[in-house]
NUPA-550142 format. One record per residue: chain; z, y, x of N, C-alpha, C in turn. Coordinates in steps of 0.05 Angstrom, whole numbers, plus 5000, padded with zeros to 4 digits. Atoms other than C-alpha are relative to their C-alpha. Layout:
! residues N
+-------+------+------+------+------+------+------+------+------+------+
| chain |  n_z |  n_y |  n_x | ca_z | ca_y | ca_x |  c_z |  c_y |  c_x |
+-------+------+------+------+------+------+------+------+------+------+
|     A |    Z |    Y |    X |    Z |    Y |    X |    Z |    Y |    X |
...
+-------+------+------+------+------+------+------+------+------+------+
END
This chain:
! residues 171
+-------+------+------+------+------+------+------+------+------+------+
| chain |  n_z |  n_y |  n_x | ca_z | ca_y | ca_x |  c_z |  c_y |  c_x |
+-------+------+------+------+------+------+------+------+------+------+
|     A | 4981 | 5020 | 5008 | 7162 | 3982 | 0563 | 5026 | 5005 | 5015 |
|     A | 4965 | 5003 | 4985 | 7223 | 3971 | 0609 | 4997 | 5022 | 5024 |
|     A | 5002 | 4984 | 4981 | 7231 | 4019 | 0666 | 5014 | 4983 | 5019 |
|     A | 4993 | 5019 | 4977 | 7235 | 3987 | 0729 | 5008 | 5017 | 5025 |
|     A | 4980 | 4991 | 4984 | 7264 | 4003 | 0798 | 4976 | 5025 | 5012 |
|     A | 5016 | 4979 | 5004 | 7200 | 4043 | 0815 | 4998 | 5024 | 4989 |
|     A | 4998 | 4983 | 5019 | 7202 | 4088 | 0762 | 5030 | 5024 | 5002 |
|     A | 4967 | 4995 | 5000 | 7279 | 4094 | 0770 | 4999 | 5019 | 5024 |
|     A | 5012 | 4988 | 4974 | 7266 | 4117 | 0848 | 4988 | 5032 | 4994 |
|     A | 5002 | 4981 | 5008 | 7223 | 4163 | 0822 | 5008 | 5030 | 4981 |
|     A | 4987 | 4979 | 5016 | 7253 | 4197 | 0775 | 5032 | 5016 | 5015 |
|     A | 4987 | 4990 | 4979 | 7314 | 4206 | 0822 | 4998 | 5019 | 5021 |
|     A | 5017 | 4970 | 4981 | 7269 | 4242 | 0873 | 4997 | 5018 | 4988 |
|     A | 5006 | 4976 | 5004 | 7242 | 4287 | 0828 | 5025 | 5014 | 4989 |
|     A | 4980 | 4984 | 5002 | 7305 | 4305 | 0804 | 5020 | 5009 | 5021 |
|     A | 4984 | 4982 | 4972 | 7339 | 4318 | 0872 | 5027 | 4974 | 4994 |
|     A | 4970 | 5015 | 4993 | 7404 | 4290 | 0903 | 5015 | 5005 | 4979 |
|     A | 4983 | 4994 | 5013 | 7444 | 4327 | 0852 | 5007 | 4973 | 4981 |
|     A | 5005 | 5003 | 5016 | 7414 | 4282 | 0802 | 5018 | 4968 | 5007 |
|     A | 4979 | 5019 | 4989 | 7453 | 4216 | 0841 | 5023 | 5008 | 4991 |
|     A | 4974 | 4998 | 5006 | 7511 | 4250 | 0835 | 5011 | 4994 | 4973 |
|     A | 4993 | 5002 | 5033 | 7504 | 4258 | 0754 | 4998 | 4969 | 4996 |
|     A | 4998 | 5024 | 5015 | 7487 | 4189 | 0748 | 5033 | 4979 | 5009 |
|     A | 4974 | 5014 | 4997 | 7548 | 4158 | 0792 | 5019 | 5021 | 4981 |
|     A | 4981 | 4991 | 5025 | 7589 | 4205 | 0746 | 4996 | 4994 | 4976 |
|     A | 5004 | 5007 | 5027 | 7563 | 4187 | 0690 | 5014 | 4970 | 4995 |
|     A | 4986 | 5031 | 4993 | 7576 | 4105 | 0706 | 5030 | 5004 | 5005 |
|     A | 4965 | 4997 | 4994 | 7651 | 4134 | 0723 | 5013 | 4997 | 4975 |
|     A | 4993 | 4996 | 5024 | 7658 | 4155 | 0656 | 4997 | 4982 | 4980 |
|     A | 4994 | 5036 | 5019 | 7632 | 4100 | 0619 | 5015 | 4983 | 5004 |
|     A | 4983 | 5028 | 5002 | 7672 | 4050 | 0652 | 5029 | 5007 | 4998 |
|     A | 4977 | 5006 | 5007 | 7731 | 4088 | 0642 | 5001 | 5003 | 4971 |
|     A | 5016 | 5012 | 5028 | 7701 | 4092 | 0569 | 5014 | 4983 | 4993 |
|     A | 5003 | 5025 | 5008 | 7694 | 4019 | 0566 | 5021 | 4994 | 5008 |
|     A | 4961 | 5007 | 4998 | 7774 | 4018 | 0594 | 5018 | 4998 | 4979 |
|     A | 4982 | 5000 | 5028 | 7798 | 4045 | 0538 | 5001 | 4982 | 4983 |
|     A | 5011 | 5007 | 5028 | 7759 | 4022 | 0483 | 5008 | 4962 | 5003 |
|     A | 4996 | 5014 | 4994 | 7781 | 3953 | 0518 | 5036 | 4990 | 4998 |
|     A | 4971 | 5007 | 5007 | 7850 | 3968 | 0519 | 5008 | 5004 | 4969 |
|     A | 4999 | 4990 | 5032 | 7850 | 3994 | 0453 | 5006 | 4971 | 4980 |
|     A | 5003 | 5020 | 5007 | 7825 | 3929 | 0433 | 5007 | 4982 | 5004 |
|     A | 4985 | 5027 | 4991 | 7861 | 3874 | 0469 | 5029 | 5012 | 5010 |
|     A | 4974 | 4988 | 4988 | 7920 | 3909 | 0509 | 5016 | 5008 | 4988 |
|     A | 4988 | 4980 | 5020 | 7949 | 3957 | 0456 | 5024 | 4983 | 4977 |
|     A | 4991 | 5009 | 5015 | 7965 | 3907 | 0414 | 5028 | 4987 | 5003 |
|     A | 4975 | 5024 | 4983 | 8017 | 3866 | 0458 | 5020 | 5021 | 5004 |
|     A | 4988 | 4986 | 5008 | 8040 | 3927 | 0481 | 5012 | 5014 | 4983 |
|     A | 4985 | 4980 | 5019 | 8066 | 3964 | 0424 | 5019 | 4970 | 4987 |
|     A | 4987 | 5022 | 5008 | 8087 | 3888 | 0394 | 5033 | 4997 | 5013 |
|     A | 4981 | 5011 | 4969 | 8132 | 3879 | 0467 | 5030 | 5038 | 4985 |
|     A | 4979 | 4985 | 5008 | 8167 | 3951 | 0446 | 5009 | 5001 | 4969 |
|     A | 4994 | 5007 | 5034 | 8175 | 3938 | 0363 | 5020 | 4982 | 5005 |
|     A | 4981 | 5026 | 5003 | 8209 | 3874 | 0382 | 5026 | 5006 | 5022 |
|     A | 4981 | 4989 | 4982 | 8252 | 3903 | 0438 | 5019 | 5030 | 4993 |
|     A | 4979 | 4982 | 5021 | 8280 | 3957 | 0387 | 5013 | 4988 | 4976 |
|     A | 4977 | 5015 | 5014 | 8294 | 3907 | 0339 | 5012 | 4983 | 5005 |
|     A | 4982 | 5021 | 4989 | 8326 | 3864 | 0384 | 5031 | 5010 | 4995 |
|     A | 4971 | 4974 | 4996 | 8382 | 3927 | 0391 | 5013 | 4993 | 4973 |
|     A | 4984 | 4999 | 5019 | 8439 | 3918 | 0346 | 5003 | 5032 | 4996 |
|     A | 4988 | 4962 | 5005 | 8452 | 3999 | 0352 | 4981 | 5006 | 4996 |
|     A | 5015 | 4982 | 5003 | 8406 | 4037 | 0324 | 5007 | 5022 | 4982 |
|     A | 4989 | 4973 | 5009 | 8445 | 4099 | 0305 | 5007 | 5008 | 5021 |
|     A | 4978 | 4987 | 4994 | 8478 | 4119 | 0359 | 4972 | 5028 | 5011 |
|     A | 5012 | 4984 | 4990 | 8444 | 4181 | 0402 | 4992 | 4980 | 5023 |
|     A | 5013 | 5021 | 4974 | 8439 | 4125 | 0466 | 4973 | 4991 | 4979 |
|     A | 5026 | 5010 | 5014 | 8393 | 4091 | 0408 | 4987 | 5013 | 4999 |
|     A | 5027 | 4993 | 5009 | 8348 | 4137 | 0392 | 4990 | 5018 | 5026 |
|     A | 5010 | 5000 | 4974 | 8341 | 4153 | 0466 | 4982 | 4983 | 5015 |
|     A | 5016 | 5019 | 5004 | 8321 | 4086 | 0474 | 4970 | 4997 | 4987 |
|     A | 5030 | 5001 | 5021 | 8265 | 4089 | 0416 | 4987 | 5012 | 5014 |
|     A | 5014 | 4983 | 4984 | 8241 | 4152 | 0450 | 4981 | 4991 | 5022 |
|     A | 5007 | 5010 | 4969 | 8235 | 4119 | 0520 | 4976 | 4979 | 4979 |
|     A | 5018 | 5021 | 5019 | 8197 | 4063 | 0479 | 4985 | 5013 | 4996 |
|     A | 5020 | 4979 | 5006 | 8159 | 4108 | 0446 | 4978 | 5011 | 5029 |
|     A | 5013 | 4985 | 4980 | 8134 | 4147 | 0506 | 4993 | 4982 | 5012 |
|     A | 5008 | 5020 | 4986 | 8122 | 4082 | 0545 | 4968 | 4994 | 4991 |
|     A | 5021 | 5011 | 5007 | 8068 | 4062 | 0496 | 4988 | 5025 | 4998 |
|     A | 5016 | 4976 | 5002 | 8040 | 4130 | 0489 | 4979 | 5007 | 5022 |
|     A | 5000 | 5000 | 4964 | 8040 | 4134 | 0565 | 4969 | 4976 | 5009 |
|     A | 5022 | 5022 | 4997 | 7997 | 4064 | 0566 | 4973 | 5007 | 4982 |
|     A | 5023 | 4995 | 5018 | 7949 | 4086 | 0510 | 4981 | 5028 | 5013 |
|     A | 5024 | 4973 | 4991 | 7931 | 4159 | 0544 | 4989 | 4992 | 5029 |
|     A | 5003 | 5000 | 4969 | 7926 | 4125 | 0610 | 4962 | 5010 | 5003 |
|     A | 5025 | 4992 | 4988 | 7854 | 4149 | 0641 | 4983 | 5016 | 4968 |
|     A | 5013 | 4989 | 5027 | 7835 | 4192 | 0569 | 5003 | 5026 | 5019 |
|     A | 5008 | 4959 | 4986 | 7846 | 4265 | 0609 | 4980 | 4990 | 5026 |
|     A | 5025 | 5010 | 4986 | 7804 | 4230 | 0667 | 4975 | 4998 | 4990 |
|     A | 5024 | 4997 | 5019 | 7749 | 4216 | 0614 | 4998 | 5032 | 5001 |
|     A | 5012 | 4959 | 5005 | 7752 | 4288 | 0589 | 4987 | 5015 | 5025 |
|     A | 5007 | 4980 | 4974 | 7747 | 4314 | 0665 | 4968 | 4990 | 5003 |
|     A | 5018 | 5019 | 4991 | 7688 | 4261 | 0677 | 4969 | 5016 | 4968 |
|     A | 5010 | 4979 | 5020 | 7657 | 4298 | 0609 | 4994 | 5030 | 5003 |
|     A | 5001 | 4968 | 4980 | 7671 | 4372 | 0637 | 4984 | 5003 | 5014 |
|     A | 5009 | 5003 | 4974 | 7643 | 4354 | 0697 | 4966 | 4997 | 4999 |
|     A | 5029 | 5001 | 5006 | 7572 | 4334 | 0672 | 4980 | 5019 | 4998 |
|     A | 5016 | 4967 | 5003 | 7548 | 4396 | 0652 | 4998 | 5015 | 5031 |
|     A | 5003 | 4987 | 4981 | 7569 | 4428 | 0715 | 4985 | 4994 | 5026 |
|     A | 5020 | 5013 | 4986 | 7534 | 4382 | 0756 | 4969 | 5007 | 4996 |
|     A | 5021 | 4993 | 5005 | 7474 | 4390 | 0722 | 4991 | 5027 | 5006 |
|     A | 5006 | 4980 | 4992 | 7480 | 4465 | 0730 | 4999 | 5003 | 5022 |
|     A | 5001 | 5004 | 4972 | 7486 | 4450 | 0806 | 4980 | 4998 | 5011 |
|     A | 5029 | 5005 | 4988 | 7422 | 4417 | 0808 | 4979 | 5021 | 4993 |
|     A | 5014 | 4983 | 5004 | 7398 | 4476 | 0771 | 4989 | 5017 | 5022 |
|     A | 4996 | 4986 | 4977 | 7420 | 4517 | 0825 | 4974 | 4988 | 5033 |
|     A | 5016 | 5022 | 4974 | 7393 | 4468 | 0881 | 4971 | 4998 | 4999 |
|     A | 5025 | 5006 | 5013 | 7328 | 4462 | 0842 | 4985 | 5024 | 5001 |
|     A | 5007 | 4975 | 5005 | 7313 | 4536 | 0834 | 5001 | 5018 | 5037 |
|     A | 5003 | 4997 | 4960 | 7335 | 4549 | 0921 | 4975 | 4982 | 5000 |
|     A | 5019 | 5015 | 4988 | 7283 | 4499 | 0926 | 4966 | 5018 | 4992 |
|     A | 5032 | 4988 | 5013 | 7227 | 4535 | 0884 | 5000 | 5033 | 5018 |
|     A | 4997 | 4974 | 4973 | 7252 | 4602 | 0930 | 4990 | 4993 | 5008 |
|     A | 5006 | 5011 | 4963 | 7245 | 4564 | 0994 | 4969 | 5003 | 4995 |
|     A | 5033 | 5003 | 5002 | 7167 | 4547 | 0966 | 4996 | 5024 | 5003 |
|     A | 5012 | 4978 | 5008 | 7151 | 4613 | 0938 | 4999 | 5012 | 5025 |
|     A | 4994 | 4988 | 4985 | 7181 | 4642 | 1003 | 4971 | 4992 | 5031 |
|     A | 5011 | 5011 | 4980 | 7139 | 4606 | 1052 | 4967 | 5007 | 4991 |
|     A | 5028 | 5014 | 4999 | 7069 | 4597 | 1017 | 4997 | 5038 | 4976 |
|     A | 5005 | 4981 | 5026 | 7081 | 4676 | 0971 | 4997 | 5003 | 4976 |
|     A | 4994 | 5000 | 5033 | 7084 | 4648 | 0907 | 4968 | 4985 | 4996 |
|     A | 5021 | 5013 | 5009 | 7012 | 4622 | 0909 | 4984 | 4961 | 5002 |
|     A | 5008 | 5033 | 5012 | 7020 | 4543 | 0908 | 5021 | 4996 | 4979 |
|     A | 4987 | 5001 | 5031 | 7049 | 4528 | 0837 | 5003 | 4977 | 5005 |
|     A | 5000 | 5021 | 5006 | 7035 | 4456 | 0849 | 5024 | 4992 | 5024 |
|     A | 4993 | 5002 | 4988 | 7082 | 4458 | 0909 | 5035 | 5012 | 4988 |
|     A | 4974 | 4994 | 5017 | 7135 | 4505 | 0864 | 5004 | 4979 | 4975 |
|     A | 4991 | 5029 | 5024 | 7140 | 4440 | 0806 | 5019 | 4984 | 5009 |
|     A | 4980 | 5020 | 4990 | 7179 | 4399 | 0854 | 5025 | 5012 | 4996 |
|     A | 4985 | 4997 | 5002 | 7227 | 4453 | 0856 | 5011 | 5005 | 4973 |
|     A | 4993 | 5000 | 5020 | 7228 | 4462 | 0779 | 5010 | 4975 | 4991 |
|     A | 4995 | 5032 | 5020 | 7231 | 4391 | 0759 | 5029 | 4995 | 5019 |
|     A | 4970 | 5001 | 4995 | 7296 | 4391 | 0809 | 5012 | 5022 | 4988 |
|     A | 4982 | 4980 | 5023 | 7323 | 4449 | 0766 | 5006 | 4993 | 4980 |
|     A | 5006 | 4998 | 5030 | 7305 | 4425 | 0700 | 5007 | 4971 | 4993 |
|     A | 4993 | 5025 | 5000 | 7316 | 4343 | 0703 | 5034 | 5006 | 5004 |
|     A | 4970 | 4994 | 4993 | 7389 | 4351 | 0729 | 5015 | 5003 | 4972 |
|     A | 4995 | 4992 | 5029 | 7403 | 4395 | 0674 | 5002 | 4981 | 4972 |
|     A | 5002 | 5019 | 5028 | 7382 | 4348 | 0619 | 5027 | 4978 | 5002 |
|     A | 4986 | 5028 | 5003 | 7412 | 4287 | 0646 | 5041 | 5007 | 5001 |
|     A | 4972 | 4994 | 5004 | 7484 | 4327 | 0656 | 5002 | 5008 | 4967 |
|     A | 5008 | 4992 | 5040 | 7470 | 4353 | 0569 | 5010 | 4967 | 5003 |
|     A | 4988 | 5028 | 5022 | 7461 | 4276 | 0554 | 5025 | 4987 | 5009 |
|     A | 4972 | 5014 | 4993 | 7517 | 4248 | 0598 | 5028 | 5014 | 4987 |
|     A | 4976 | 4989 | 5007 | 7564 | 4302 | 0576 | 5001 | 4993 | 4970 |
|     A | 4991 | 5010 | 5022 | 7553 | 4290 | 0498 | 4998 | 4976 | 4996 |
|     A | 4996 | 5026 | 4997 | 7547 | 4219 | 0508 | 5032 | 4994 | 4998 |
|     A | 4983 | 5005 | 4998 | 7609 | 4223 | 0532 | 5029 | 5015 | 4974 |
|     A | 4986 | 4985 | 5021 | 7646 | 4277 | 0473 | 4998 | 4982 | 4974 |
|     A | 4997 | 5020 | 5023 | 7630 | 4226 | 0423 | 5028 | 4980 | 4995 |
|     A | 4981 | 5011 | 4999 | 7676 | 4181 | 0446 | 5033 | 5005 | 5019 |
|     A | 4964 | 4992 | 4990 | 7735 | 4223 | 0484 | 5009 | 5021 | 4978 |
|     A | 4996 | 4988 | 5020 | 7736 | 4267 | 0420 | 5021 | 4974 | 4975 |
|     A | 4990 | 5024 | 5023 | 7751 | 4201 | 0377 | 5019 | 4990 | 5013 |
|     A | 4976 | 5017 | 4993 | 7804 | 4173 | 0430 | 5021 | 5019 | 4999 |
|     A | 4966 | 4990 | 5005 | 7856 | 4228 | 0417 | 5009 | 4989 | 4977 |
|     A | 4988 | 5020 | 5029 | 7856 | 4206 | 0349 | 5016 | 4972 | 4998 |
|     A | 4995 | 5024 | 5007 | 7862 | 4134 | 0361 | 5029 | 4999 | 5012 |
|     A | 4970 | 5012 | 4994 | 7924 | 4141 | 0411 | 5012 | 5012 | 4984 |
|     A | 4975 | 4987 | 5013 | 7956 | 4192 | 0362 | 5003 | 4977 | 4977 |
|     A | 4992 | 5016 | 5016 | 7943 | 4135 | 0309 | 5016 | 4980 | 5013 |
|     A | 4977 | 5017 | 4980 | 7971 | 4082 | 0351 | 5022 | 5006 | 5005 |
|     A | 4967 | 4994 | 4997 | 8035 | 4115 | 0369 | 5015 | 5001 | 4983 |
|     A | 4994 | 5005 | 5022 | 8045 | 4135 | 0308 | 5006 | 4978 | 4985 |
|     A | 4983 | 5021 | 5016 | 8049 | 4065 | 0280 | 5015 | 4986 | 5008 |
|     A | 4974 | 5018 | 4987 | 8092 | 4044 | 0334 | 5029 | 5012 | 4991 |
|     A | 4980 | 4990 | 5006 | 8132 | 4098 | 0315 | 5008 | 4994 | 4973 |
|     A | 4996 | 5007 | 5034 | 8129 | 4081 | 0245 | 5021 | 4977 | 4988 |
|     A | 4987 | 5029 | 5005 | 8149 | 4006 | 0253 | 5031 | 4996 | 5013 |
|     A | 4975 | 4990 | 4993 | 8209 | 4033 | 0292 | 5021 | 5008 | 4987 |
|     A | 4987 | 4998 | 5015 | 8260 | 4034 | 0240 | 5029 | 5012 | 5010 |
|     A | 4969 | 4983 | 4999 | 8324 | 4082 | 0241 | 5015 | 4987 | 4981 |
|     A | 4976 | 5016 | 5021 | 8377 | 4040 | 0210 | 5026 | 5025 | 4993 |
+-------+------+------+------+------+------+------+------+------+------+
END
């Protein structure tokens, strides 16, 4: 049924320290995730509103100062919409490599056994596979966990800007 703090514990151990690291990275990334997808949804809106209405306040909108202005506007809200989206991506990058870390970490460990006992306790080399091989996984699902949704947020700020830019009228 539910996995409880037991379970959790365990599964931590057998995957090695590495395997901490992937999960506080992982929780990094979601919540700057759940930043976006927050601003997206509540923030975005005011903002781009606050610069639409502060270009049509301008009586000039021909001169070259004007469409300097727009620009700056423009880039402001662009600026606010990509905030923490290349942090996502890194926080995505980063998953994989982690996991291959613990690979690494996991596989010294099944050495160290083999080294000590000649290769003939297997049940003593598992600890160091399952820290090779857990790691791994959990950096795979965190990393496309996370390509789902920093793949779809270039789109949304290029849509977003775009209709700020849109509603920005050149008289």
């Amino acid at each position: 049924m539910g996995l409880g703090l037991n379970e959790l514990e365990d599964f931590l151990a057998r995957g090695g320290p590495v395997l901490l690291v992937i999960m506080v990275a992982t929780f990094i990334m979601w919540a700057l995730i759940l930043e976006r997808l927050f601003y997206f949804r509540f923030a975005h809106p005011s903002v781009a509103r606050e610069a639409i209405e502060e270009w049509n306040a301008r009586s000039d909108r021909k001169s070259v100062l004007a469409h300097w202005v727009r620009d700056k506007l423009i880039s402001e809200v662009r600026m606010k919409a990509e905030t923490n989206v290349q942090m996502t991506k890194a926080m995505v990058a980063l998953a994989p490599l982690l996991g291959l870390l613990g690979t690494v970490t996991g596989m010294v460990a099944v050495f160290d056994v083999m080294a000590i006992t000649d290769g003939a306790d297997a049940k003593s080399m598992s600890g160091g596979v399952s820290q090779a091989t857990i790691p791994t996984m959990a950096g795979m699902v965190a990393s496309i966990s996370g390509i789902l949704f920093t793949s779809g947020m270039d789109r949304k700020v290029s849509r977003l800007v775009q209709g700020v830019e849109d509603e920005m009228e050149i008289v």
